[in-house]
Z-matrix of the N, CA and C atoms (Angstrom, degrees):
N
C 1 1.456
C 2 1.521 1 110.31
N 3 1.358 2 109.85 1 160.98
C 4 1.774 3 113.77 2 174.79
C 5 0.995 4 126.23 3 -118.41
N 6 1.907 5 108.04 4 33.81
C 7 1.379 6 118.68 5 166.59
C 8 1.107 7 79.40 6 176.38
N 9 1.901 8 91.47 7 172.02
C 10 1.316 9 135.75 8 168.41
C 11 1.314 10 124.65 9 -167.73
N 12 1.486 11 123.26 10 154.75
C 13 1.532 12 124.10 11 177.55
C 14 1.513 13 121.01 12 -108.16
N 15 1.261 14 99.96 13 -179.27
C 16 1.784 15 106.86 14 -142.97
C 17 1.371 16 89.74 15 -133.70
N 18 1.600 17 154.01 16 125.69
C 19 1.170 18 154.73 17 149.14
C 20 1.584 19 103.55 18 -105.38
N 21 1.290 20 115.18 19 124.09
C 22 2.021 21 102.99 20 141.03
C 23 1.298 22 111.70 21 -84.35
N 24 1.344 23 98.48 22 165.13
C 25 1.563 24 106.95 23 179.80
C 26 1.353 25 88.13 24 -103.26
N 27 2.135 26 87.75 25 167.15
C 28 1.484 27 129.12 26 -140.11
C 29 1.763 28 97.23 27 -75.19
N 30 1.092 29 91.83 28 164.57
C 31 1.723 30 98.21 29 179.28
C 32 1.908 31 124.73 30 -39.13
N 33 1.009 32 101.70 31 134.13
C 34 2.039 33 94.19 32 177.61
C 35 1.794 34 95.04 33 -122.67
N 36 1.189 35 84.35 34 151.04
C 37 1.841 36 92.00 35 158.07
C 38 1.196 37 132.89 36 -66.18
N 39 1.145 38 125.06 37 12.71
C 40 1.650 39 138.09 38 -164.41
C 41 2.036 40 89.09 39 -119.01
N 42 1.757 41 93.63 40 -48.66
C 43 2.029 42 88.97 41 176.90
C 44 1.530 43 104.16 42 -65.09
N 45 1.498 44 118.79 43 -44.96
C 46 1.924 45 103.70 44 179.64
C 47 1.200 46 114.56 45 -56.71
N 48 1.843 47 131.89 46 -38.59
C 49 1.276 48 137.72 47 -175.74
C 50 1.882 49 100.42 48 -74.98
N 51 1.428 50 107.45 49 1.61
C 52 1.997 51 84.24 50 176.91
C 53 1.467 52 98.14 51 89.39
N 54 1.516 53 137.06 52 -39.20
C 55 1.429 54 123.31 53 -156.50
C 56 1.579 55 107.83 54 -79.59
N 57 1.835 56 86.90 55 164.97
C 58 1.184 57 92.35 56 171.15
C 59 1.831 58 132.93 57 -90.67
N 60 1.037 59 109.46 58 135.63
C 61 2.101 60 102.78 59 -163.36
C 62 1.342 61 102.05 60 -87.85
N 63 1.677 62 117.98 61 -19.21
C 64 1.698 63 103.38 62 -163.20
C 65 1.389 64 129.98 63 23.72
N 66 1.525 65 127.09 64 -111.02
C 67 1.658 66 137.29 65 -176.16
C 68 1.666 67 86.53 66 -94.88
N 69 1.089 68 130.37 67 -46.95
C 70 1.497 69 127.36 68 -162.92
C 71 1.374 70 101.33 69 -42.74
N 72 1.547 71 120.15 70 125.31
C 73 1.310 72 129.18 71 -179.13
C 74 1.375 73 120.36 72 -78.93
N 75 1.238 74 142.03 73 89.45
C 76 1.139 75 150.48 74 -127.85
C 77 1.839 76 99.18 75 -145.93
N 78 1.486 77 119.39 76 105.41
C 79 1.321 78 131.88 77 169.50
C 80 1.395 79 121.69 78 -62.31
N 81 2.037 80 95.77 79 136.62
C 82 1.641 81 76.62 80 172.71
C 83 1.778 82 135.37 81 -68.08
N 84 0.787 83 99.32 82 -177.19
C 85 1.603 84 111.63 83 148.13
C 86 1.385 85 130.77 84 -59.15
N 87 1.692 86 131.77 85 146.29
C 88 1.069 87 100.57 86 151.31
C 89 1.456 88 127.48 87 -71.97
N 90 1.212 89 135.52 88 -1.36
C 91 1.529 90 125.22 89 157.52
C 92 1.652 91 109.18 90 -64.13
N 93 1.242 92 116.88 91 -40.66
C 94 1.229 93 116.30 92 161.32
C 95 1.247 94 128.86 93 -20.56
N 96 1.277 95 105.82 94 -83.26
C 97 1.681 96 133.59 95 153.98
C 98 1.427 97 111.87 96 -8.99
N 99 1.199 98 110.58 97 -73.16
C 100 1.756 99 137.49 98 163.87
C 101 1.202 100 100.76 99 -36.15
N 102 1.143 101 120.83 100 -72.04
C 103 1.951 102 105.87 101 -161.72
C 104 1.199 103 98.39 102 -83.83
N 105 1.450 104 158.93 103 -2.08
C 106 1.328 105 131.19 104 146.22
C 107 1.354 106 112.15 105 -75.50
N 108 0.900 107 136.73 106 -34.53
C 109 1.737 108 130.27 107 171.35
C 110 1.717 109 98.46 108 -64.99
N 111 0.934 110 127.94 109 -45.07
C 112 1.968 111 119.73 110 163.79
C 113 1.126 112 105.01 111 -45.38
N 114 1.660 113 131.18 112 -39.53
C 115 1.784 114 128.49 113 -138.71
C 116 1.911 115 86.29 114 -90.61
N 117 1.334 116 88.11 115 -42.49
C 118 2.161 117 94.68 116 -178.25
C 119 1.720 118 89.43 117 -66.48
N 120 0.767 119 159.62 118 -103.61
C 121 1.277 120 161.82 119 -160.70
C 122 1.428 121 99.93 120 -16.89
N 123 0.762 122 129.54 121 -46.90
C 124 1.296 123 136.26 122 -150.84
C 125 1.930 124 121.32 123 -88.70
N 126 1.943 125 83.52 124 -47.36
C 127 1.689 126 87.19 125 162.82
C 128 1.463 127 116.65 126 -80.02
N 129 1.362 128 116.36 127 -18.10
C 130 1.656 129 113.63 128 158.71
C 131 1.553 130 114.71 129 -57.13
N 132 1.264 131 113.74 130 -30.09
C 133 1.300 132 115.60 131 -172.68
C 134 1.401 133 125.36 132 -74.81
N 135 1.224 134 98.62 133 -43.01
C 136 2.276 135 133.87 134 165.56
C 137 1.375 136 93.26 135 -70.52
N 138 1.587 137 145.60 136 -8.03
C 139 1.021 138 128.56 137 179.04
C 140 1.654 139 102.41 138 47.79
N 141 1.272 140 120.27 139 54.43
C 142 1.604 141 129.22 140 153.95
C 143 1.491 142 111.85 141 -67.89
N 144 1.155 143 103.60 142 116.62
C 145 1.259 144 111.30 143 168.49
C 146 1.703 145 123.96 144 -79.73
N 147 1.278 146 135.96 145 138.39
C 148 1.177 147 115.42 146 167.26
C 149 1.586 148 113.24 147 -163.66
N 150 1.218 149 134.95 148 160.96
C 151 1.460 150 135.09 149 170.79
C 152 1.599 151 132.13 150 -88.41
N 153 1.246 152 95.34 151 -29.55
C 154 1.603 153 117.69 152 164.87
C 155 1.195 154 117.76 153 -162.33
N 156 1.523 155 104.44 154 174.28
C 157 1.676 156 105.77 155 -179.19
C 158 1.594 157 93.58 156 -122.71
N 159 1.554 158 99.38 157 138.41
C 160 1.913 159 82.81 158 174.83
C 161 1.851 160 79.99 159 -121.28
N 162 1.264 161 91.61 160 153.65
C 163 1.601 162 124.61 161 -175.43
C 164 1.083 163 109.30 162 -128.08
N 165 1.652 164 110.96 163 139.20
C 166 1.516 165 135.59 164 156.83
C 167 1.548 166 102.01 165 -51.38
N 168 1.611 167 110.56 166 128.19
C 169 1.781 168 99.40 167 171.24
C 170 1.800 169 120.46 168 -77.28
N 171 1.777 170 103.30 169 18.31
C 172 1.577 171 81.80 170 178.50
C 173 1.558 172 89.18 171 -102.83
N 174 1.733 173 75.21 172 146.26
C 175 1.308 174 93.81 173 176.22
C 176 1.570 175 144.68 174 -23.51
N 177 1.687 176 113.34 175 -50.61
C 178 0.950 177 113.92 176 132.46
C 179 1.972 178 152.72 177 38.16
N 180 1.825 179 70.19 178 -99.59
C 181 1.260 180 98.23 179 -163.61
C 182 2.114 181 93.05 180 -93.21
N 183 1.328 182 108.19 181 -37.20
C 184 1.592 183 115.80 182 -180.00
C 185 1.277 184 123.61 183 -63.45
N 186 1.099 185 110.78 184 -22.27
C 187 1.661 186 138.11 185 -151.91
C 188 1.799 187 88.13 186 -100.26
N 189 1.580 188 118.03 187 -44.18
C 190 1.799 189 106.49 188 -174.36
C 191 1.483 190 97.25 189 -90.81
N 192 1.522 191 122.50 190 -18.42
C 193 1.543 192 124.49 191 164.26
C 194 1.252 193 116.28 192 -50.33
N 195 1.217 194 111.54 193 -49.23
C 196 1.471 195 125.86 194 -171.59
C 197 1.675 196 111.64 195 -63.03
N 198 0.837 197 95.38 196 -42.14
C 199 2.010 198 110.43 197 177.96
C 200 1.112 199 100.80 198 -80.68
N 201 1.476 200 140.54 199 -18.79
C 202 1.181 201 130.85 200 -166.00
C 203 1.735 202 107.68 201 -93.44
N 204 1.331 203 94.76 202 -27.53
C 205 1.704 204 120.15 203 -164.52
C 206 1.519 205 109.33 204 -79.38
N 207 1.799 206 99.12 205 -20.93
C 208 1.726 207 99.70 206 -140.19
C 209 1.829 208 78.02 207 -112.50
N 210 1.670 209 131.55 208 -14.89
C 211 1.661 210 131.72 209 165.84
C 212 1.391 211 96.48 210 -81.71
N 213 0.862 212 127.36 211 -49.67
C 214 1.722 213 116.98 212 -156.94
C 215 1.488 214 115.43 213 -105.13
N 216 1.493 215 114.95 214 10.97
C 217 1.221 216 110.70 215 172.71
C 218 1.952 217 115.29 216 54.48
N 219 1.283 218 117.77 217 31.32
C 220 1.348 219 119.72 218 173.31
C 221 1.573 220 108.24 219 -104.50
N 222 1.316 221 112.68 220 118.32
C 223 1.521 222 113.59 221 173.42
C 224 1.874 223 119.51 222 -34.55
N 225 1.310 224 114.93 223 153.81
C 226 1.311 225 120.86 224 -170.43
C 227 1.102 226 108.81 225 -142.56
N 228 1.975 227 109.06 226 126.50
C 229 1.940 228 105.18 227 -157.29
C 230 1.629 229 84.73 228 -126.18
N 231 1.130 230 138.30 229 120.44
C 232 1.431 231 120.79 230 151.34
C 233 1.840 232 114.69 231 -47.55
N 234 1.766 233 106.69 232 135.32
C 235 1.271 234 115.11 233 -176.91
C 236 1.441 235 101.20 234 -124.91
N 237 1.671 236 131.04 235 106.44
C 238 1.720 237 125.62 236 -167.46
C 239 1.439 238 99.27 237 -60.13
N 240 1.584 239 109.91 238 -39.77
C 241 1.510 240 105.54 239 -166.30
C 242 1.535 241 114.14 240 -58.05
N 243 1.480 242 131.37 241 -6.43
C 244 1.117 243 143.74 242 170.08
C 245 1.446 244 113.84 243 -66.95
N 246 1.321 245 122.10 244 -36.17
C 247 1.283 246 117.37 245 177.50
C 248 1.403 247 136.61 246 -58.90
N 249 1.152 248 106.25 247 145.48
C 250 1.617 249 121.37 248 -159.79
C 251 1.612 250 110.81 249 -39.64
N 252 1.477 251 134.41 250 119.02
C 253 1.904 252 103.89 251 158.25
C 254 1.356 253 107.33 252 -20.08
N 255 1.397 254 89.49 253 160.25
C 256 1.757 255 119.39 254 156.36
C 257 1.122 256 106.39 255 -111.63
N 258 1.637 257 110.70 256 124.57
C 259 1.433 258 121.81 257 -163.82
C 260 1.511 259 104.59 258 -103.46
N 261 1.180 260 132.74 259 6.72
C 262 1.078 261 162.16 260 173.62
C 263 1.592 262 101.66 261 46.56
N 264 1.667 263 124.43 262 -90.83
C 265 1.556 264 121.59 263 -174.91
C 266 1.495 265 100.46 264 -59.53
N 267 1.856 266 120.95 265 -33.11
C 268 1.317 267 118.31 266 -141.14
C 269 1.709 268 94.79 267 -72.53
N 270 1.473 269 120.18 268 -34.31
C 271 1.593 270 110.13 269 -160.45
C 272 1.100 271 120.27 270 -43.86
N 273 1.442 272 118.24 271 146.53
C 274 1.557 273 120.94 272 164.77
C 275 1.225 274 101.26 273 70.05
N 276 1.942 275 137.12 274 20.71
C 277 1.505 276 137.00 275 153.95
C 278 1.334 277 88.83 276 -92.42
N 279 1.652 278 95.87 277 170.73
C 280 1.365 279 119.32 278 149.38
C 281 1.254 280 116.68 279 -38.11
N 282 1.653 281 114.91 280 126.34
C 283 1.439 282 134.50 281 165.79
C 284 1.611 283 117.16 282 -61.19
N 285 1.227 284 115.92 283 -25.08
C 286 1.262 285 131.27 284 174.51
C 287 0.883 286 130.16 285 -90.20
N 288 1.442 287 129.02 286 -43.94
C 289 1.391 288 149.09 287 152.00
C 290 1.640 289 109.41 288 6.66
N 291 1.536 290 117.04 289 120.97
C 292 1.404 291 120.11 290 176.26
C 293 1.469 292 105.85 291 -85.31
N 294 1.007 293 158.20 292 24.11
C 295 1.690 294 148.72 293 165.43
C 296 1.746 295 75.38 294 -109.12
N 297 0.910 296 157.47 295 -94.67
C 298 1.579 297 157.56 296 -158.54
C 299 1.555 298 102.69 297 -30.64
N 300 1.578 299 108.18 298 -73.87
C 301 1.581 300 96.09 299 170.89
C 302 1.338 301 130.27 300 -57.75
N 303 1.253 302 122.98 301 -11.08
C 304 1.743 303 123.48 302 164.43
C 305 1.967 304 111.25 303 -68.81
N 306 1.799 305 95.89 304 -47.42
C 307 1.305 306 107.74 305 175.41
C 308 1.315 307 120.67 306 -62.01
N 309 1.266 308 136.03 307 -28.32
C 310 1.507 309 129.60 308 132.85
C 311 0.855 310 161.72 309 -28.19
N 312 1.464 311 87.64 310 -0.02
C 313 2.155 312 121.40 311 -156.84
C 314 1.392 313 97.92 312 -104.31
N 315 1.404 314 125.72 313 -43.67
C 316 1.410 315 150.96 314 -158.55
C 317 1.851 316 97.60 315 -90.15
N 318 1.372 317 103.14 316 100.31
C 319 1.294 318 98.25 317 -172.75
C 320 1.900 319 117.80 318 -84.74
N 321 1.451 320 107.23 319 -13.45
C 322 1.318 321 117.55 320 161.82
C 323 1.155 322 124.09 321 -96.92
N 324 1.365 323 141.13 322 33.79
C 325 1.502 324 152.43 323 -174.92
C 326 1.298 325 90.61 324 -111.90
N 327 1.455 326 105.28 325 141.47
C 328 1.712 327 124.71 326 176.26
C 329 1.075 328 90.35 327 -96.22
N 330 1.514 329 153.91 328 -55.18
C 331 1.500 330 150.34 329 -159.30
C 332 1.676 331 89.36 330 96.50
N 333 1.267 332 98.46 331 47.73
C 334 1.972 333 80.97 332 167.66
C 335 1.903 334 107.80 333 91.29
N 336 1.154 335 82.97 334 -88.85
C 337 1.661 336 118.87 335 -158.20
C 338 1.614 337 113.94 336 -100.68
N 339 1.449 338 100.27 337 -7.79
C 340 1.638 339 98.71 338 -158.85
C 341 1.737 340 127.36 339 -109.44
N 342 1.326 341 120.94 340 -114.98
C 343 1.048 342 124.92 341 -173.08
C 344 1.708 343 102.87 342 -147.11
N 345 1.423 344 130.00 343 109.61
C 346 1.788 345 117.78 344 -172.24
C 347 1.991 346 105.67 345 -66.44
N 348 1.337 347 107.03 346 170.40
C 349 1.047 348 119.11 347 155.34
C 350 1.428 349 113.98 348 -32.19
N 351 1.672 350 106.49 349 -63.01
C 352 1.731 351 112.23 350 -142.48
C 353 1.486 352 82.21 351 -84.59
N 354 1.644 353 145.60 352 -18.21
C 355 1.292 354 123.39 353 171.54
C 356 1.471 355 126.87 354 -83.18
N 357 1.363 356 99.02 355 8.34
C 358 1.610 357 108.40 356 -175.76
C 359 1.434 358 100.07 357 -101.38
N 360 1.733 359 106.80 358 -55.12
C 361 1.713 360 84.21 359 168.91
C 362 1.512 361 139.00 360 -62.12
N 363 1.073 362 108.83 361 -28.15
C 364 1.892 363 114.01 362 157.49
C 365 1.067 364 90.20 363 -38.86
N 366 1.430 365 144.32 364 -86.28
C 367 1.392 366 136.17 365 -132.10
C 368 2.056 367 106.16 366 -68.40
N 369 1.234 368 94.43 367 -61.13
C 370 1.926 369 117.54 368 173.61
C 371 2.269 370 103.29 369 -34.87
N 372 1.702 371 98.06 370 -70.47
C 373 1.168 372 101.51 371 -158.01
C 374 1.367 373 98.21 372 -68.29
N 375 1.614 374 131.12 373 -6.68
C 376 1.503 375 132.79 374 169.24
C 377 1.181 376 115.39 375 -69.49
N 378 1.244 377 117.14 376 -36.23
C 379 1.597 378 128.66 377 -161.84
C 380 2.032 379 100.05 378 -92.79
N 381 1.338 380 103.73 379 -40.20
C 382 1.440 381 103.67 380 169.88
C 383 1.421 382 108.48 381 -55.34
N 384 1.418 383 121.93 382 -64.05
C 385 1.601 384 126.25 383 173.90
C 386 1.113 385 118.53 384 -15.12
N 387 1.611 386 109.42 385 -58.14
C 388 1.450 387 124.75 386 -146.56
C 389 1.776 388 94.22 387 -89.21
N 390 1.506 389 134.48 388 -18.42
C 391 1.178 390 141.12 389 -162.86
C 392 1.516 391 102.37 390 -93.52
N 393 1.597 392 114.23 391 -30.76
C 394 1.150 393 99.49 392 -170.08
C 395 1.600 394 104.12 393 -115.31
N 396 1.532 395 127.76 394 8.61
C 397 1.430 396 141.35 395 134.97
C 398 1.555 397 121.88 396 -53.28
N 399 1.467 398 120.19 397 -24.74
C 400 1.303 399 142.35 398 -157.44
C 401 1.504 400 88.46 399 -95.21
N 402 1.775 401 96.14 400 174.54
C 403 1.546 402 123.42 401 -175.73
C 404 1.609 403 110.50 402 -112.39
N 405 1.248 404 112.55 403 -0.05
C 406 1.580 405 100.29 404 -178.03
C 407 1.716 406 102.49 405 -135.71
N 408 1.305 407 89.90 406 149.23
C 409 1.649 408 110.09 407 174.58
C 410 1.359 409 104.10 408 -53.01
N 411 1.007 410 160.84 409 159.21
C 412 1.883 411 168.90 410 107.47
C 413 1.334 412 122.48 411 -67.38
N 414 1.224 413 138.27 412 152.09
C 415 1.043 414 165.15 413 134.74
C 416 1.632 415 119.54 414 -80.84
N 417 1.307 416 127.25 415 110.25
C 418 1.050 417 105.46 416 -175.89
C 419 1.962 418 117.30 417 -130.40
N 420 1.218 419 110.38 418 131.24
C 421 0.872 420 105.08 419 -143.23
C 422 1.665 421 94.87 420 -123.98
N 423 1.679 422 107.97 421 118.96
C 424 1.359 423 110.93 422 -175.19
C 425 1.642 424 117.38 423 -172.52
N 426 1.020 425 128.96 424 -119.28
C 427 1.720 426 140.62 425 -164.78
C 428 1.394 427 111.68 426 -130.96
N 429 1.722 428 92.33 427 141.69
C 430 1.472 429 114.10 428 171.53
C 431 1.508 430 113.14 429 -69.70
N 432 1.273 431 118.79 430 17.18
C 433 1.273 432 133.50 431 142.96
C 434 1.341 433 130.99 432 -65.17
N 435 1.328 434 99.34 433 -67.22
C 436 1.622 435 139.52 434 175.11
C 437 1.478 436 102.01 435 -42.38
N 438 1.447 437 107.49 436 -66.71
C 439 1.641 438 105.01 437 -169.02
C 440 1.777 439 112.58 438 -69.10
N 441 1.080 440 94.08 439 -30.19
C 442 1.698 441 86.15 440 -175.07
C 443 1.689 442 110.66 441 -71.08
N 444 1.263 443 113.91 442 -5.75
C 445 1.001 444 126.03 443 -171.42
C 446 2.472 445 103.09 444 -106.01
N 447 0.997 446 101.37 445 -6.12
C 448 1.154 447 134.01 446 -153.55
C 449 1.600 448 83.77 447 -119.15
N 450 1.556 449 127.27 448 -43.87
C 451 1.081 450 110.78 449 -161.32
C 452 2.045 451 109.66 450 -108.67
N 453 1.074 452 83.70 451 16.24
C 454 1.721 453 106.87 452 -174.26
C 455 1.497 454 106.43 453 -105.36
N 456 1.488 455 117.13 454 -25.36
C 457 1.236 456 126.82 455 167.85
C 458 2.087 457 124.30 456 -60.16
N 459 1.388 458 99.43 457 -40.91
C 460 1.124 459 118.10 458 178.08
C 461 1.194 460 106.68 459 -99.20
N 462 1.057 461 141.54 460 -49.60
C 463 1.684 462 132.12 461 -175.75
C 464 1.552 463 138.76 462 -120.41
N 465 0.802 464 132.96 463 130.58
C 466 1.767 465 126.32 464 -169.67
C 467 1.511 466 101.54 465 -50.24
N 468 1.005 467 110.18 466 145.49
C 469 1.493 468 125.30 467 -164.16
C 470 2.305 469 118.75 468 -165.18
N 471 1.420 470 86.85 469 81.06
C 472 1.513 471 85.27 470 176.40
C 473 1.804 472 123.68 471 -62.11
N 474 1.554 473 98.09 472 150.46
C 475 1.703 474 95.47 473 -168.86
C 476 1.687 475 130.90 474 -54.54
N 477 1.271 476 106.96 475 11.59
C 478 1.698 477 123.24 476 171.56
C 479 1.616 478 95.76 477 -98.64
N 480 0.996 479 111.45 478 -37.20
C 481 1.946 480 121.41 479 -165.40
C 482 1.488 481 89.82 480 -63.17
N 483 1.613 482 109.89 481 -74.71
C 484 1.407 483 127.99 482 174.52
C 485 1.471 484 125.48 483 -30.13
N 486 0.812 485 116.62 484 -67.67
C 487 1.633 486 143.43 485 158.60
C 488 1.679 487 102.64 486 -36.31
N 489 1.139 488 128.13 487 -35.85
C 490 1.624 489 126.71 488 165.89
C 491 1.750 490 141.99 489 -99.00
N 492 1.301 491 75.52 490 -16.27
C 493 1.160 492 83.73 491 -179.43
C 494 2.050 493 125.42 492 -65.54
N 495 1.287 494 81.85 493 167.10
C 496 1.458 495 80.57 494 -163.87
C 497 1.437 496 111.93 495 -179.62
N 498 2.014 497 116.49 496 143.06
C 499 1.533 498 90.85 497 154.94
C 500 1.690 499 113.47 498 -147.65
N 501 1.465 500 120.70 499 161.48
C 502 1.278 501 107.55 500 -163.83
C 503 1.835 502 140.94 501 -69.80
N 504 1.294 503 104.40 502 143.14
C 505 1.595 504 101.32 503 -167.95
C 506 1.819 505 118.64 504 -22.10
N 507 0.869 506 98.78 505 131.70
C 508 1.543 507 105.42 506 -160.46
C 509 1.396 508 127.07 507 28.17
N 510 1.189 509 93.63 508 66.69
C 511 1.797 510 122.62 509 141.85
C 512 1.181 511 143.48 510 -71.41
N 513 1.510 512 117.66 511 103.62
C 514 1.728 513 96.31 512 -171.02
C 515 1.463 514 123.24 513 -90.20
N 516 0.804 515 132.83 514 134.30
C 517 1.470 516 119.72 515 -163.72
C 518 1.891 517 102.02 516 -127.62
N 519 1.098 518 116.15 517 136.98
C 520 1.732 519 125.28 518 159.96
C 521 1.199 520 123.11 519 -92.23
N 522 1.165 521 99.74 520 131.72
C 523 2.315 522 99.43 521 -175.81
C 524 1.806 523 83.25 522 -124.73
N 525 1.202 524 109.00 523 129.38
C 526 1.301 525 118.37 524 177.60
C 527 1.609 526 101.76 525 -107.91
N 528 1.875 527 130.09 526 156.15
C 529 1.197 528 131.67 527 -156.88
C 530 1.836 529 90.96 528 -110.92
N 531 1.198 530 119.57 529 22.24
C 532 1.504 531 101.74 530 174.77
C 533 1.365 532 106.64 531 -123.71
């Protein structure tokens, strides 16, 4: 295919508290709730086209899939490789926190407990491969993990760039393959 789209999932109480959710399965909100039932409304509205949605299985991220799947009538596959890093010491700190954003810098650091940079992109730049080797459009629906990692694929990006990036709870975003 010669594209695909990018959703985060809907608000959690861990994003109003600042923390970090990594793998920790962490429910939305009902505002949550709300902006993925907006995000389905919405790609009906953009006339988004798509064949499926693949989703992160935490909850999360399944839960604004699910609303997204259940307005627009687009099939919905759980995809593991979607799931959030494991931020290992960082979960449940401050999202902001400068020892975390330095620790972000270090692309072979597990965080202790967790999952490194360079094993997350193995997993990400595999799943991109395989999407744009593939026959159907995607929707993909997951973490402000995911995309920055998603967004390193397509563009040069130094480790301050990297380290910030980001985009807001249900955001749709297009990465085109040319």
């Amino acid at each position: 295919m010669d594209h695909f789209y990018f959703v985060r999932h809907g608000e959690t109480i861990w994003n109003v508290e600042n923390k970090i959710c990594g793998a920790t399965d962490i429910a939305l909100t009902p505002k949550g709730h709300e902006q993925a039932i907006e995000t389905g409304k919405k790609i009906l509205e953009q006339g988004i086209k798509a064949d499926v949605i693949l989703t992160s299985p935490l909850s999360r991220a399944y839960d604004t899939a699910k609303h997204i799947a259940d307005i627009t009538g687009i099939p919905l596959e759980v995809e593991p490789r979607l799931t959030e890093q494991n931020f290992g010491i960082y979960e449940s700190t401050p999202r902001d926190g400068a020892v975390f954003h330095e620790a972000k810098k270090d692309m072979a650091s597990r965080f202790t407990t967790g999952e490194s940079m360079l094993q997350l992109a193995q997993r990400i730049y595999n799943l991109i491969d395989d999407i744009k080797a593939g026959d159907r459009i995607c929707i993909l629906v997951a973490h402000n993990g995911i995309v920055r990692m998603v967004e390193s694929y397509f563009r040069e990006m130094d480790n301050e760039e990297f380290s910030s990036c980001g985009i807001r709870n249900c955001e749709i975003k297009r990465y085109d393959f040319k």
